[in-house]
SEVOGU-875915 format. One record per residue: residue in one letter; x negated, y, z negated of N, C-alpha, C, O in turn. Coordinates in steps of 0.05 Angstrom, whole numbers, padded with zeros to 5 digits, always signed. Example, Ala and Ser with C-alpha at 12.3 -4.5 7.8 and 13.67 -1.06 7.14 Angstrom:
2
A-00264-00114-00156-00246-00090-00156-00264-00066-00156-00285-00066-00169;S-00257-00045-00142-00273-00021-00143-00258+00001-00157-00268+00023-00161;
END
This chain:
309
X-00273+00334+00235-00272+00311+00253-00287+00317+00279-00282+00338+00291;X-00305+00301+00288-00328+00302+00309-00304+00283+00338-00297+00259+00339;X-00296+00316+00362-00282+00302+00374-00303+00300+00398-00314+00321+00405;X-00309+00279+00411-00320+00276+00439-00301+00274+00457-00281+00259+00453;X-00305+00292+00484-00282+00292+00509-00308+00303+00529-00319+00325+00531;X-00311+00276+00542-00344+00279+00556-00325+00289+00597-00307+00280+00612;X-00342+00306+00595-00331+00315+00619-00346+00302+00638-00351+00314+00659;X-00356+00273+00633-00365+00255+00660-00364+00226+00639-00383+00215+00629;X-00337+00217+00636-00337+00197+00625-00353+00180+00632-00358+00175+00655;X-00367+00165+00605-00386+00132+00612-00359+00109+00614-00342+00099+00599;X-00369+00106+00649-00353+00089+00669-00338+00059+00655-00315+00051+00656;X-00366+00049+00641-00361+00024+00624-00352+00031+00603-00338+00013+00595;X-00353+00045+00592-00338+00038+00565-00301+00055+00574-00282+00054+00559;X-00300+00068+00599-00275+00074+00598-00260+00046+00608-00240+00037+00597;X-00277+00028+00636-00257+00016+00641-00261-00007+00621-00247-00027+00627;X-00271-00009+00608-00275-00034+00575-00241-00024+00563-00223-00040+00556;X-00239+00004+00562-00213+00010+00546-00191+00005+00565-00174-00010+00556;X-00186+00013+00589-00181-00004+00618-00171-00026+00618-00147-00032+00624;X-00191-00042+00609-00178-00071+00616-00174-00084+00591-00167-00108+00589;X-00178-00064+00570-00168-00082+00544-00132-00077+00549-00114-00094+00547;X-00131-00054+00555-00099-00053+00550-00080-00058+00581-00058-00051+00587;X-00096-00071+00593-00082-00063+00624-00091-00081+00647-00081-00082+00669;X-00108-00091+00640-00121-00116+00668-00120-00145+00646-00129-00151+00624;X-00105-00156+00664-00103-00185+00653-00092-00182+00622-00106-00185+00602;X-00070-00178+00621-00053-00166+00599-00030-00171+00603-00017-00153+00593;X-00011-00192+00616+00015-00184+00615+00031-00191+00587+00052-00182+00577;X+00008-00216+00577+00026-00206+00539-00002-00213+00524-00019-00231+00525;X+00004-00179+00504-00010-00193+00488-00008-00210+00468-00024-00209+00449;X+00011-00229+00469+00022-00249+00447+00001-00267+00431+00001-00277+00409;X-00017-00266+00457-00050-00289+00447-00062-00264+00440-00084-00264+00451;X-00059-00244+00428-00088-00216+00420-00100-00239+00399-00087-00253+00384;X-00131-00236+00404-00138-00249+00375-00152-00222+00355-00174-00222+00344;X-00133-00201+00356-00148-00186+00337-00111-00163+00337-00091-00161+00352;X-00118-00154+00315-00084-00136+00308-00089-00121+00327-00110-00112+00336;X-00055-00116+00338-00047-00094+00360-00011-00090+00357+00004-00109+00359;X-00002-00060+00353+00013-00054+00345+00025-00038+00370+00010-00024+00383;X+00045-00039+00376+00055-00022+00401+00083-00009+00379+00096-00019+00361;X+00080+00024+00396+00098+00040+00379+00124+00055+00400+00124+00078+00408;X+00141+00039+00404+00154+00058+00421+00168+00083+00410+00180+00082+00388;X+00166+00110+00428+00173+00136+00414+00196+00147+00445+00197+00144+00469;X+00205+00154+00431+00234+00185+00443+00207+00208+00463+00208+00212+00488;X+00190+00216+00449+00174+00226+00464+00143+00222+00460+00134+00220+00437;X+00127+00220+00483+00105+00229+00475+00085+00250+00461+00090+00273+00467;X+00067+00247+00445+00047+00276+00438+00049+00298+00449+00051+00300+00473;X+00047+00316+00434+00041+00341+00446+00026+00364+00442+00022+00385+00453;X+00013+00344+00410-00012+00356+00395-00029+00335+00393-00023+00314+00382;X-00059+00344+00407-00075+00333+00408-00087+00304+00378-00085+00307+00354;X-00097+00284+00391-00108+00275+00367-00122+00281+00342-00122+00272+00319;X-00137+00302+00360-00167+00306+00328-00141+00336+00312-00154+00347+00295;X-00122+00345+00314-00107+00370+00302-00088+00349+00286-00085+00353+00262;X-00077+00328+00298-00065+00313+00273-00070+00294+00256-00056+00289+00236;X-00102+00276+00268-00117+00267+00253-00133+00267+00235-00139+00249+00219;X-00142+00289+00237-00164+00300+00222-00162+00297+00188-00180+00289+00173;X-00123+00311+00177-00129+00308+00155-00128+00284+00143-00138+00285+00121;X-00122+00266+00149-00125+00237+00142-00148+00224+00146-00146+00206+00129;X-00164+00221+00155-00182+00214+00170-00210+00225+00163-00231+00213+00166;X-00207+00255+00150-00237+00260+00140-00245+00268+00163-00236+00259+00184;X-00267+00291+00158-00289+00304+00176-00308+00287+00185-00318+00294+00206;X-00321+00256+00171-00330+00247+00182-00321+00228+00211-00336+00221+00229;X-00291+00222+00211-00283+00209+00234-00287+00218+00262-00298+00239+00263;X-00282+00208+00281-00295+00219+00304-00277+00198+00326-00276+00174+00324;X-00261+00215+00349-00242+00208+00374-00261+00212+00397-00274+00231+00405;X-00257+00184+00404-00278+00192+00433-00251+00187+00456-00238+00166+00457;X-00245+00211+00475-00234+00202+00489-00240+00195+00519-00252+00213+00531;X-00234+00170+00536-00242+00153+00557-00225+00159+00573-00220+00141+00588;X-00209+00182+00577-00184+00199+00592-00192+00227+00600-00204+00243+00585;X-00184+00231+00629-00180+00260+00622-00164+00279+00601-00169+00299+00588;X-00147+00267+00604-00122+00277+00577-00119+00275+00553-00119+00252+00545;X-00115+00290+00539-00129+00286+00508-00103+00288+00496-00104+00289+00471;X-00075+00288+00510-00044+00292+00493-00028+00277+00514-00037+00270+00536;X-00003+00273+00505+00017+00267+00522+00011+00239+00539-00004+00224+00527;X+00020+00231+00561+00021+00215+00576-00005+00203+00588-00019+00221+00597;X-00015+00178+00591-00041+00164+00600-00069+00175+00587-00090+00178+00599;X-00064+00179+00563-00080+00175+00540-00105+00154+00534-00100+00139+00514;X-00123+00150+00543-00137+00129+00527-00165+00136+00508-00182+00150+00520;X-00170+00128+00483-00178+00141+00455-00185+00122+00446-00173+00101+00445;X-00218+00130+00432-00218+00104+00410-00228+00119+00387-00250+00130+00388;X-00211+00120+00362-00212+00129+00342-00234+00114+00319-00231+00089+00317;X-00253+00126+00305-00273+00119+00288-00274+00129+00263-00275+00154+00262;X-00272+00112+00238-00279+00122+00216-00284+00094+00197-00270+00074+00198;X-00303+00098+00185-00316+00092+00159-00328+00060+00176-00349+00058+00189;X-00311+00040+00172-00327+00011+00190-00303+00008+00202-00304-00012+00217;X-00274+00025+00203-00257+00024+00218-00256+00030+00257-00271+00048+00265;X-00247+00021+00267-00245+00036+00293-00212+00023+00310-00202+00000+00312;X-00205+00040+00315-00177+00039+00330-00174+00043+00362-00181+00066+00368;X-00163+00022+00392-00169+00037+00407-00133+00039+00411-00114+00025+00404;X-00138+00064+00427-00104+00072+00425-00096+00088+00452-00106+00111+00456;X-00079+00077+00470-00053+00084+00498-00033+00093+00491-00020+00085+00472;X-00029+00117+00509-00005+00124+00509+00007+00126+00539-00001+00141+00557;X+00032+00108+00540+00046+00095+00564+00075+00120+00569+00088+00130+00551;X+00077+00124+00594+00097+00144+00594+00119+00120+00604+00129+00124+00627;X+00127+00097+00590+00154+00087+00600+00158+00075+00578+00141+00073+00560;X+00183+00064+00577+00191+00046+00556+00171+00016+00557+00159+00006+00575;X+00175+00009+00527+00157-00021+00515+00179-00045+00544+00203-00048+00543;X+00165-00055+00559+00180-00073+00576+00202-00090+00549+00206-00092+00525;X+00212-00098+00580+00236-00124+00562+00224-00148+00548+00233-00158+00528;X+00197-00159+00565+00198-00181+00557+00172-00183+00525+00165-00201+00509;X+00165-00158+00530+00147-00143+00503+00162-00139+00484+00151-00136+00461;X+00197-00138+00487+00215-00130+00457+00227-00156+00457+00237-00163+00435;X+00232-00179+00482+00232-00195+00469+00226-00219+00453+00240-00238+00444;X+00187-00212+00453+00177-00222+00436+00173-00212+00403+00160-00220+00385;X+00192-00189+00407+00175-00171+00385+00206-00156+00375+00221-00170+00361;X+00211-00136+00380+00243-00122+00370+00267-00149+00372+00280-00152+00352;X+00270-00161+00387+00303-00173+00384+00290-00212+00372+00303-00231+00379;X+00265-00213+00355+00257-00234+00337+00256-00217+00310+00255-00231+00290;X+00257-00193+00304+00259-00183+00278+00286-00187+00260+00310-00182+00265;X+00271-00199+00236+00298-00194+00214+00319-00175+00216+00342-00184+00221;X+00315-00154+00214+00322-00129+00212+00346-00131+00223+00349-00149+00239;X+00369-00113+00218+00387-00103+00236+00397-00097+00263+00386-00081+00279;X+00413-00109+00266+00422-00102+00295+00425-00076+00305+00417-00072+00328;X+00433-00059+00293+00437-00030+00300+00408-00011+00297+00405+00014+00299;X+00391-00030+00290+00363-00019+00284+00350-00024+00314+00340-00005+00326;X+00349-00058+00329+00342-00055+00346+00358-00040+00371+00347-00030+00390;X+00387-00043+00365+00389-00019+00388+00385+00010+00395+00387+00021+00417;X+00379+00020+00367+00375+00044+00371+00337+00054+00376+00326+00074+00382;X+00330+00028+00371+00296+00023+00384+00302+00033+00419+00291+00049+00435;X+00325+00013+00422+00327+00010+00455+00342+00031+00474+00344+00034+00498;X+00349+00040+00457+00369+00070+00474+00358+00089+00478+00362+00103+00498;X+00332+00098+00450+00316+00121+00453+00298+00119+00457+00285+00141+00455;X+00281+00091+00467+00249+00094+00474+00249+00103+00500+00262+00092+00517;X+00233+00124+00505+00223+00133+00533+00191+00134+00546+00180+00140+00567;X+00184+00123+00516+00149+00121+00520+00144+00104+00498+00159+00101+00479;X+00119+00093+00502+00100+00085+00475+00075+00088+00474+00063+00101+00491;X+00061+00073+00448+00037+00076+00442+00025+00047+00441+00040+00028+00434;X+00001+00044+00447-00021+00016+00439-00031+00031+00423-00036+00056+00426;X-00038+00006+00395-00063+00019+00384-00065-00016+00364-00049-00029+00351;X-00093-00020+00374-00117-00044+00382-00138-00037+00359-00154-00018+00363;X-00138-00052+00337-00162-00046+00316-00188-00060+00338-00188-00077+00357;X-00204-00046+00327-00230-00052+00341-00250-00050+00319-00270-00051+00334;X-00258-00049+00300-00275-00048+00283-00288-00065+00271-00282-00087+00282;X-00306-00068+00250-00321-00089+00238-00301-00119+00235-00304-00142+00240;X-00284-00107+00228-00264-00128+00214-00255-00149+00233-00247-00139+00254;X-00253-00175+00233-00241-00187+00260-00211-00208+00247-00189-00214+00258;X-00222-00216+00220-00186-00231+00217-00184-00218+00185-00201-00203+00174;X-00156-00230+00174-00151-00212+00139-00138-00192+00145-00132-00183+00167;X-00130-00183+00113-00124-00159+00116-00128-00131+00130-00109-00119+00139;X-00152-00124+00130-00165-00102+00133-00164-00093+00156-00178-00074+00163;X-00148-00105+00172-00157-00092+00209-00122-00074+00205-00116-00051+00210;X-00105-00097+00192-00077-00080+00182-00075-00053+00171-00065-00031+00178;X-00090-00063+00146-00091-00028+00131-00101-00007+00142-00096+00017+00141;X-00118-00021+00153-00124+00008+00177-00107+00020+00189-00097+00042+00183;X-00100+00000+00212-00072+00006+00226-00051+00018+00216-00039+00035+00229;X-00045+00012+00198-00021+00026+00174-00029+00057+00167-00013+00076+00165;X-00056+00057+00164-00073+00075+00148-00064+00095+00168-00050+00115+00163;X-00075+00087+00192-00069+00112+00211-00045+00106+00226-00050+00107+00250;X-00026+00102+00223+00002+00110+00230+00018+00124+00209+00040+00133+00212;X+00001+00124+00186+00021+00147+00177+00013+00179+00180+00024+00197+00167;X-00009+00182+00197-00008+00208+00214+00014+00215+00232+00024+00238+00234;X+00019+00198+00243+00042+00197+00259+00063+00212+00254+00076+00224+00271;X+00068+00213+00217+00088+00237+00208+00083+00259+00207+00104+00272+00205;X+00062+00272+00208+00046+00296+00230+00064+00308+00238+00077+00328+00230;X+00065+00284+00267+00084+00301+00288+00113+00307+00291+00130+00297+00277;X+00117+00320+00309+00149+00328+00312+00166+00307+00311+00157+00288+00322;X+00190+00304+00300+00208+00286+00296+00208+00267+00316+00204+00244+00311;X+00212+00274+00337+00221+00260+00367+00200+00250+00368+00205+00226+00374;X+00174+00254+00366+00143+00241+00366+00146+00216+00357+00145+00196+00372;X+00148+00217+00335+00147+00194+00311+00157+00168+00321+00179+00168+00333;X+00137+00139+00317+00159+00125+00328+00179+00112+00318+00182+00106+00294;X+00189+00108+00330+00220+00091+00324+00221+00055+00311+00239+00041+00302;X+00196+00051+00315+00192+00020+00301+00161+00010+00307+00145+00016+00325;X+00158-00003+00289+00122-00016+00296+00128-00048+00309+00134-00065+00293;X+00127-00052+00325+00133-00081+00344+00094-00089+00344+00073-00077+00349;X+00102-00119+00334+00078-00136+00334+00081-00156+00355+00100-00171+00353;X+00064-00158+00375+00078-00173+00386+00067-00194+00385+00081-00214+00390;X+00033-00200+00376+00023-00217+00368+00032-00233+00349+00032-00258+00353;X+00041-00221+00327+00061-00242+00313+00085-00244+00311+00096-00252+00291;X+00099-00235+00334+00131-00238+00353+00151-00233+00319+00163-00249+00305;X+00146-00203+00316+00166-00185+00301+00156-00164+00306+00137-00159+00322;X+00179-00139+00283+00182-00116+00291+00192-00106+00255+00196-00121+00236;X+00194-00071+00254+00202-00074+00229+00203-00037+00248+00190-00028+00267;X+00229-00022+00224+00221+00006+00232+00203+00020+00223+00190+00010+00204;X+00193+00049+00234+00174+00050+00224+00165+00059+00197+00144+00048+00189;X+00175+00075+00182+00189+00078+00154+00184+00061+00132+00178+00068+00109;X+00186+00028+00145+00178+00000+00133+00157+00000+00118+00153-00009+00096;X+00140+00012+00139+00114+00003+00138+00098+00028+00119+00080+00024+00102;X+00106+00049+00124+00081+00075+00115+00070+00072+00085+00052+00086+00076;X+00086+00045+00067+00063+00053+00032+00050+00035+00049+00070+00021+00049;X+00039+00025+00060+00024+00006+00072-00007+00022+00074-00030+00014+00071;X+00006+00052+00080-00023+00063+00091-00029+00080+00067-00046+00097+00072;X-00019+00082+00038-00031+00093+00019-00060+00065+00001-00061+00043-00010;X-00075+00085+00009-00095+00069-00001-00099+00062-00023-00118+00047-00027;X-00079+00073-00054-00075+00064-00070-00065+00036-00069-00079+00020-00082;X-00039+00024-00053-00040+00004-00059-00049-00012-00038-00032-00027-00030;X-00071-00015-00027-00090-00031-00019-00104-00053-00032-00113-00073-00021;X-00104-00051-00044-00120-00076-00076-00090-00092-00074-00087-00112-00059;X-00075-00086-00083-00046-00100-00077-00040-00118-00058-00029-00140-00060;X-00053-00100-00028-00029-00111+00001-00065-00137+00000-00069-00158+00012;X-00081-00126-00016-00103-00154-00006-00098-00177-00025-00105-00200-00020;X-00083-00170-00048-00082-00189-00065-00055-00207-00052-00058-00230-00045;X-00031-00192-00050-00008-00208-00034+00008-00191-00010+00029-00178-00008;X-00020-00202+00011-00011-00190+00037+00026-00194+00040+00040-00213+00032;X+00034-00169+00056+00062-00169+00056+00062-00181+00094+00057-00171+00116;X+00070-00205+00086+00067-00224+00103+00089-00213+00123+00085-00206+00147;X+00115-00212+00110+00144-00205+00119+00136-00182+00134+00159-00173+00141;X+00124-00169+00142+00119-00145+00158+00102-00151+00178+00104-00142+00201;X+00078-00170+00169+00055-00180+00188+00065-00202+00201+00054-00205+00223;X+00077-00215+00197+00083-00250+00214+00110-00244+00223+00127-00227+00221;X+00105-00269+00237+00143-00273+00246+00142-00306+00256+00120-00316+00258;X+00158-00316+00259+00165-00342+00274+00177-00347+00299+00183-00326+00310;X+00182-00368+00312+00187-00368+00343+00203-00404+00327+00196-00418+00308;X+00226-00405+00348+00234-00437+00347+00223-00449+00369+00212-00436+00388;X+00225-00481+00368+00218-00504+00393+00226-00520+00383+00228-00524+00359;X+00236-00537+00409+00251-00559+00405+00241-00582+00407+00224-00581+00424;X+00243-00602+00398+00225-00630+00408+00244-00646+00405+00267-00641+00398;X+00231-00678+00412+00259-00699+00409+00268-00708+00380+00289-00720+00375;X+00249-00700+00361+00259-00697+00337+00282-00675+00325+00296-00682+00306;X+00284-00647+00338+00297-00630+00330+00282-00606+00335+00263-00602+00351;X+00295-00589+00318+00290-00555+00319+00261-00548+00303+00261-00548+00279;X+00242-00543+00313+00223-00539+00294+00211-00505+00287+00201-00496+00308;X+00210-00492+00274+00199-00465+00264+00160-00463+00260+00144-00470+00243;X+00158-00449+00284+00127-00447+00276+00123-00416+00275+00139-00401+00286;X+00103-00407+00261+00101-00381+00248+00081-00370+00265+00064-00385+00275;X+00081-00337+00270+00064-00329+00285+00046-00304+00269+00055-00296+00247;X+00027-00294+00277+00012-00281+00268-00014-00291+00235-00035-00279+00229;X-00006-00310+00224-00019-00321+00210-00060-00325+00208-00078-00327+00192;X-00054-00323+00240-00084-00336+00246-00096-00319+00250-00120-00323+00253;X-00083-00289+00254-00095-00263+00255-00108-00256+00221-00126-00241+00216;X-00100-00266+00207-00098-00254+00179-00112-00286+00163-00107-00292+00140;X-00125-00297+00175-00152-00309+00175-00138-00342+00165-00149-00355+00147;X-00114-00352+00178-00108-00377+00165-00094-00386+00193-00090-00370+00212;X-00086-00414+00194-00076-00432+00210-00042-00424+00214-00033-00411+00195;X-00025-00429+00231-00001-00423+00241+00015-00453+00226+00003-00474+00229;X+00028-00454+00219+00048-00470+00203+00069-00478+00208+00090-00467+00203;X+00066-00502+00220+00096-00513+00230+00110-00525+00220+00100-00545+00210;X+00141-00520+00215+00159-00534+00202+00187-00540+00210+00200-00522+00220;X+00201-00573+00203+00219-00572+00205+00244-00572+00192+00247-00593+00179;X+00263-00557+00190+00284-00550+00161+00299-00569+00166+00307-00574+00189;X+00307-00586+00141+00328-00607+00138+00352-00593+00149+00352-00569+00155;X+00374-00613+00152+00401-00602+00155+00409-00589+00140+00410-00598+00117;X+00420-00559+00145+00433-00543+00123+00411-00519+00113+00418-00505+00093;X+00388-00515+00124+00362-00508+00111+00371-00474+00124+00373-00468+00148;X+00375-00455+00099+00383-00423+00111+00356-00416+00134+00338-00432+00133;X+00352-00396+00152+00326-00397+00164+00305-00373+00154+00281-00368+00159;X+00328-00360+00138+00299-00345+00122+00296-00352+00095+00282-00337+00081;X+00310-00381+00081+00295-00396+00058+00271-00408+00068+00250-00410+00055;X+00276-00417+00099+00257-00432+00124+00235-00410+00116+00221-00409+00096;X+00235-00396+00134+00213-00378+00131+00200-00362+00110+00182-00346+00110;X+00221-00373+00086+00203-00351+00062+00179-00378+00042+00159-00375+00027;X+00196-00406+00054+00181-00421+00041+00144-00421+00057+00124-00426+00045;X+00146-00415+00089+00119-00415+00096+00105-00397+00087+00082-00404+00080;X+00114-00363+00084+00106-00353+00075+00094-00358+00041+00072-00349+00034;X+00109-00372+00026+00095-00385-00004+00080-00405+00013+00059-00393+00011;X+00074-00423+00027+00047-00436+00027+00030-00412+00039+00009-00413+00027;X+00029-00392+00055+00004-00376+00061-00002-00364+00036-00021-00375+00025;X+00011-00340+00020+00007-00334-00006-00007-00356-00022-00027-00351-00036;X+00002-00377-00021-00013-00403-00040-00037-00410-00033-00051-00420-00051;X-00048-00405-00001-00067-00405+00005-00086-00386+00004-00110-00387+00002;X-00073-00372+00005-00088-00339+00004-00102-00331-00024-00122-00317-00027;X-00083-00347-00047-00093-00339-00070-00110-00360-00081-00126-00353-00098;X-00110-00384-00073-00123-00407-00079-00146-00405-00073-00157-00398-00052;X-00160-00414-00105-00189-00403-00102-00214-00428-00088-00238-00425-00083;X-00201-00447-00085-00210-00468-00075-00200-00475-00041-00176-00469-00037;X-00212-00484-00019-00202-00488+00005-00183-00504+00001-00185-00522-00014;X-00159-00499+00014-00128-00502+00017-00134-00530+00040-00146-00522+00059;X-00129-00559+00041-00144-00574+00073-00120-00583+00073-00102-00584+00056;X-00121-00591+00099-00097-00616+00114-00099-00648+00089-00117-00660+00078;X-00080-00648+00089-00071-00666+00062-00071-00660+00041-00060-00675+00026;X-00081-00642+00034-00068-00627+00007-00038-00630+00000-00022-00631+00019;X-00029-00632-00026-00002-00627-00033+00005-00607-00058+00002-00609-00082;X+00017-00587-00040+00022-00562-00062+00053-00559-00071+00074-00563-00059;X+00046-00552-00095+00081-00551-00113+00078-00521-00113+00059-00508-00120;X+00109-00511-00101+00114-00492-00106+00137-00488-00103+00155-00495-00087;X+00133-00462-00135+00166-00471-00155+00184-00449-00141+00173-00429-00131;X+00204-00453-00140+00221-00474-00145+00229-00497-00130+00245-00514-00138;X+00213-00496-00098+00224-00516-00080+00208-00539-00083+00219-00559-00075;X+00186-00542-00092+00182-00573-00097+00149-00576-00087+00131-00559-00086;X+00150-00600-00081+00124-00610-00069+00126-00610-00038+00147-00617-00028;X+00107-00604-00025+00096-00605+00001+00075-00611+00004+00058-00606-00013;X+00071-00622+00029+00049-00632+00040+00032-00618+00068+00045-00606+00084;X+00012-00620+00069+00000-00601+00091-00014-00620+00106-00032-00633+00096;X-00005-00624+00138-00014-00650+00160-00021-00638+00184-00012-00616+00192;X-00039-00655+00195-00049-00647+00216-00037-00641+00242-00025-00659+00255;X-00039-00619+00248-00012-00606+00276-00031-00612+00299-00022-00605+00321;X-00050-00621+00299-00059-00627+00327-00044-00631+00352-00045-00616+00370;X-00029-00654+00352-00010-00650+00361+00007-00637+00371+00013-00643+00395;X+00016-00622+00361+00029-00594+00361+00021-00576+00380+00033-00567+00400;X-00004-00572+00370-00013-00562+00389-00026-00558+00425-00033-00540+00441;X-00024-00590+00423-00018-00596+00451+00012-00586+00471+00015-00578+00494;X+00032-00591+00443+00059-00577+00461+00066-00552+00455+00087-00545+00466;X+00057-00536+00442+00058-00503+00447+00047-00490+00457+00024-00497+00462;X+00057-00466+00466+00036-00455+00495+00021-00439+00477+00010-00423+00492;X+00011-00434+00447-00014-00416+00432-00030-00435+00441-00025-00457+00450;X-00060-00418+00434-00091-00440+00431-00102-00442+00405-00127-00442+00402;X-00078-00445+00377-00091-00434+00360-00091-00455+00337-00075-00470+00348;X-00095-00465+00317-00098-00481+00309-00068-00480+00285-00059-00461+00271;X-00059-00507+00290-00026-00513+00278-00031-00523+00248-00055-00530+00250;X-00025-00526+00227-00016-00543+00208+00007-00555+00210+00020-00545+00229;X+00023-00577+00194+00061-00575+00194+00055-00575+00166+00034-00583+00158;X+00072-00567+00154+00082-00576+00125+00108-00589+00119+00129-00581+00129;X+00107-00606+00106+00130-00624+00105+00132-00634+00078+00113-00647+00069;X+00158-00628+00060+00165-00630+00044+00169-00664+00036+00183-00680+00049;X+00152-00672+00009+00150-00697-00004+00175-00700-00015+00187-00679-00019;X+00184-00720-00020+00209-00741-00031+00200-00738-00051+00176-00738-00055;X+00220-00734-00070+00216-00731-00102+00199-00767-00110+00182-00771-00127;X+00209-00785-00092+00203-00812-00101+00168-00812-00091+00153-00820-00108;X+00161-00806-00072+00131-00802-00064+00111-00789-00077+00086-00793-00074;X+00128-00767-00099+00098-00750-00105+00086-00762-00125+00065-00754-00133;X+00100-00786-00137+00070-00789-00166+00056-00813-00145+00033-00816-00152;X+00063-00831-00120+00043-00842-00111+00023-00818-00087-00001-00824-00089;X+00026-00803-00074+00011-00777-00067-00004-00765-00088-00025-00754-00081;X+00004-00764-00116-00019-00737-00133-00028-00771-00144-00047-00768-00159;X-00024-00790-00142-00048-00810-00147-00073-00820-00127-00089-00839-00130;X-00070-00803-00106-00097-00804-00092-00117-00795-00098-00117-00777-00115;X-00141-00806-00087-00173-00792-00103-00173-00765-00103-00158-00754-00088;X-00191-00752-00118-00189-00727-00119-00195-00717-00089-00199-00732-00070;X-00195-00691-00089-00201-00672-00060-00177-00678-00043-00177-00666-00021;X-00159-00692-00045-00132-00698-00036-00104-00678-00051-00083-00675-00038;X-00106-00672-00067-00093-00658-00083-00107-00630-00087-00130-00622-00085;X-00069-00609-00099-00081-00589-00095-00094-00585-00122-00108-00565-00126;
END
């Protein structure tokens, strides 16, 4: 592994790494590209290119934009193949209002996020930067190289991968077949959404509505929906996740008015969230989906073609 540690850093490209993670940043909830923050018990204490290297190949190459090449105020941008990663290391805990877009919106266990919160004393950024800009592929990376991470000393390791872009969290353990590149053909065929996305509620004068986050990172529209009375909220959320998979696999463009059956919950419809998007604070483009009346769908799949799925 080709490490660069220029003993007269280039000015611009350090404060480029600067102000990606640190000027005009107080969330990155709008990142439009994957960014994973890792809070850990401790910081590094073995350099990058000694624990990266074997994963990573002799061709990869750490340029670091820091004087410090371990431990505390770290800044690194890691290179390999059309991959590139840029990656901080913060000597304080992930703020409050960073876990509570991210650790206390996760599925997961309660005793999972507290024990996120008792022992973080530092964390990590790490910001894909490479060819890749939406899809899978900026993830598997990311995945790819966090499971170096098991490298290091226990206390190193972190304690959970918090997205905050798509306002969840999962531990870190969750995630590591993620970075065997065996099943890569897999995570592209049915991205594991449940790890990548999450949802946020809002209320309107109609009711409670569920819009999904991280979606639009992974090259598709954010999906808003509202659950009938009685609707569990992760049947809620497992049904958005089957329209992205449906989209994802659909070999034809997925459009606003389409109506997709999917078994076993039925027919849905896909409508224009414009709207929507006027009253949520994202800038990113909404769908709703909204489930057809058993009595509606044979006059809906009798529309002209390109209306149907």
């Amino acid at each position: 592994m080709d490490v660069k540690n220029r003993a007269k850093p280039d000015l611009a490209q350090y404060m480029s790494l600067f102000r990606t993670f640190f000027l005009g940043n107080a969330s990155f909830a709008e990142s439009p590209v994957a960014l994973l923050t890792l809070p850990v018990a401790e910081l590094p204490t073995v350099d990058l290119e000694r624990w990266l290297a074997p994963l990573l190949g002799p061709e990869a190459t750490v340029t670091f934009e820091s004087p410090r090449r371990t431990g505390a105020d770290v800044l690194a941008e890691v290179r390999w193949g059309p991959h590139a990663v840029q990656l901080a290391t913060l000597p304080v805990p992930v703020p409050d209002d960073v876990l509570a877009r991210s650790l206390e919106l996760t599925p997961w266990e309660a005793s999972f996020r507290a024990y996120v919160r008792s022992h973080q004393r530092g964390h990590w950024l790490l910001r894909y930067s490479g060819v890749y800009t939406t899809g899978v592929e900026p993830y598997l990376a990311l995945y790819h190289l966090l499971r170096g991470f098991q490298l290091l000393p226990g206390p190193q390791q972190p304690l959970a991968v918090l997205n905050e872009p798509a306002f969840t969290a999962h531990p870190y353990a969750a995630g590591l077949p993620l970075g065997d590149e065996g099943l890569w053909e897999t995570a592209r065929e049915i991205p594991p959404v449940e790890l990548w996305t999450g949802t946020v509620g809002f209320d309107l004068e109609t009711g409670h509505w569920l819009l999904t986050q991280g979606y639009r990172l992974l090259g598709q529209p954010e999906l808003a929906y509202f659950p009938p009375p009685g609707e569990d909220l992760a049947a809620a959320q497992n049904l958005l996740h089957e329209v992205f998979l449906y989209r994802h696999a659909h070999r034809k463009p997925v459009a606003r008015g389409d109506v997709l059956w999917l078994d076993p919950q039925g027919y849905f419809e896909l409508l224009d969230g414009r709207e929507l998007e006027q009253l949520t604070p994202g800038t990113y483009p909404i769908d709703i989906v909204r489930a057809v009346p058993a009595e509606a769908v044979e006059a809906l799949l009798a529309q002209p073609p390109g209306t149907q799925p």
